[in-house]
C-alpha positions as CSV (number, residue, x, y, z in Angstrom):
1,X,-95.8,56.5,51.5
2,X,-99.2,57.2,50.3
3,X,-102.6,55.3,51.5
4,X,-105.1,53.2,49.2
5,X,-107.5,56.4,49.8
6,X,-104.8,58.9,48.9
7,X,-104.0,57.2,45.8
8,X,-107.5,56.7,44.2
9,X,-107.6,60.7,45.3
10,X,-105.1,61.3,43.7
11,X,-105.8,59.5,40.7
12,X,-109.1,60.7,40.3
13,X,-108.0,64.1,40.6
14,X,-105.5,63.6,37.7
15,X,-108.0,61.9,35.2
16,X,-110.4,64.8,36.2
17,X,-107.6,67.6,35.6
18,X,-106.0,66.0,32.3
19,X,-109.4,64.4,30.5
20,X,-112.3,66.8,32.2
21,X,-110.5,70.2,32.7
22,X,-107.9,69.7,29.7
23,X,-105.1,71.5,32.4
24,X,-102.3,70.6,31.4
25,X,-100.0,73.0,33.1
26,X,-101.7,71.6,36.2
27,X,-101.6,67.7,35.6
28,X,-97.8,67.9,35.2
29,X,-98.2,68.1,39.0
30,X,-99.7,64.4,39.2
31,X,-98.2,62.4,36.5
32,X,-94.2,61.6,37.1
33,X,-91.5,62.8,34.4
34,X,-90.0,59.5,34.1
35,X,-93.9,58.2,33.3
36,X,-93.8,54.7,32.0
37,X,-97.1,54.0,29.6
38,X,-98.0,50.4,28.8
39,X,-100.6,51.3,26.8
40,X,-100.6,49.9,23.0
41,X,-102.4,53.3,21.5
42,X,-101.0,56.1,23.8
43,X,-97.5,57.4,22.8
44,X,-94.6,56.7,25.5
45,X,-94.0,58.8,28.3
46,X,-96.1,62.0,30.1
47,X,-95.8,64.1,26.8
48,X,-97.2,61.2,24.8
49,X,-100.3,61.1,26.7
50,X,-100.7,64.9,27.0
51,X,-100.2,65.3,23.2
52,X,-103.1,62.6,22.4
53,X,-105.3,64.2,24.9
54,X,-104.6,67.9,23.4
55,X,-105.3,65.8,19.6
56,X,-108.7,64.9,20.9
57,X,-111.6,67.0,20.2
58,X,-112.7,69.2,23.1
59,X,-116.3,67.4,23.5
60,X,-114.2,64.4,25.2
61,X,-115.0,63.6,28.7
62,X,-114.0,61.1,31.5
63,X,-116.7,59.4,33.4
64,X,-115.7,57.4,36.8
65,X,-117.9,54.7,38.0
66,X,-115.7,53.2,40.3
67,X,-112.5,53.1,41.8
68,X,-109.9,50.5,43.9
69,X,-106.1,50.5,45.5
70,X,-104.3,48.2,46.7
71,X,-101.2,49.5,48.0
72,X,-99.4,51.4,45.6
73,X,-101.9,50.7,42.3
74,X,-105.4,51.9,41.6
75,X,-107.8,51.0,39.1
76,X,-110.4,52.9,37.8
77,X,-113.1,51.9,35.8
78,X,-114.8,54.6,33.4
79,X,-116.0,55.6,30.1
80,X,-114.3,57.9,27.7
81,X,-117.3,59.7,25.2
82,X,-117.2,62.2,23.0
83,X,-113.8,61.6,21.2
84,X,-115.7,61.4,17.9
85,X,-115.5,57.5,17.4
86,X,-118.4,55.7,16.7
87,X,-118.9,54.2,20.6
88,X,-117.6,55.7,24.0
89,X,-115.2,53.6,25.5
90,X,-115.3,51.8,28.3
91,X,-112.0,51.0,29.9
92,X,-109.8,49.4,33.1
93,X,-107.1,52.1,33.8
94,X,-104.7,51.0,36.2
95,X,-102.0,53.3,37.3
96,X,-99.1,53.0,39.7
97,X,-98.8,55.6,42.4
98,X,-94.9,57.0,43.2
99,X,-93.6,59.5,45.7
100,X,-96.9,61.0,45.3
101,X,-97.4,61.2,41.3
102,X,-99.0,58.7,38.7
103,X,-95.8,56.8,37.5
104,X,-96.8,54.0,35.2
105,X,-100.1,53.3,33.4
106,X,-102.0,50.1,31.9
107,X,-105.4,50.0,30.5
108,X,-108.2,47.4,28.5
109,X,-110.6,49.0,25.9
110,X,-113.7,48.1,24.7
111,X,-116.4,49.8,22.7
112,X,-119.1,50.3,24.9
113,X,-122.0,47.6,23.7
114,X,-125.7,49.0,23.0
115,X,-128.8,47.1,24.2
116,X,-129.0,45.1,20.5
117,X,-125.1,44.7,20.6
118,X,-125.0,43.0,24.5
119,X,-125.4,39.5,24.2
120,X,-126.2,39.1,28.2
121,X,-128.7,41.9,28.2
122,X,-127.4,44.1,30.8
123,X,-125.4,48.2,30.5
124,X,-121.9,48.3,30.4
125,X,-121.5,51.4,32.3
126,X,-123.9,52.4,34.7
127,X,-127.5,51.3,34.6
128,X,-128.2,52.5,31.0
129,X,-127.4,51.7,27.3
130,X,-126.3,54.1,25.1
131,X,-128.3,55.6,22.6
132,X,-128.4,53.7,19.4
């Protein structure tokens, strides 16, 4: 059994390897075989996701501002820019930890909101708009 701490380690080491380093020989070692994906866009299984990762273009990066577990789930809010869409993403991944390994996966998108798109007035990631 695995600690909140271990787990958000362990998951941030596994969106860092996958999304940041692009090793996927590597992130085989934190994402289960039997990996269940909830996700509406990301094919099923481990595979799926590698395969959509290895589609996107190689300017795609992973940003973490924060990070929470709770027992065995962790959620990790970030941005995903670069992937050639027209706005970076900014998205609630939450992942279940198992015998050490990322074993199922749930997320919420949204395009990430300039200063003339935000109706409350405030960044949704960090302390700074995008560029528009």
């Amino acid at each position: 059994m695995t600690s909140p701490a271990q787990n958000k380690e362990l998951a941030l080491n596994a969106f860092d390897t996958l999304f940041g380093k692009r090793d996927y020989e590597a992130a085989e070692e934190f994402w289960s075989e039997d990996y269940v994906q909830h996700s509406a866009h990301i094919p099923p299984g481990r595979e799926g996701l590698f395969s959509l990762v290895r589609a996107l273009p190689d300017t795609l990066r992973y940003e973490n501002q924060f990070v929470f577990a709770e027992g065995d789930y962790v959620m990790l809010y970030g941005r995903y820019a670069g992937s050639g869409a027209p706005a970076a993403s900014v998205v609630a991944d939450v992942v279940r930890v198992e015998d050490g390994k990322l074993a199922e996966h749930w997320d919420v998108w949204e395009d990430e909101a300039t200063r003339s798109e935000s109706a409350g007035g405030w960044p949704m990631f960090g302390d700074r708009f995008p560029a528009e």
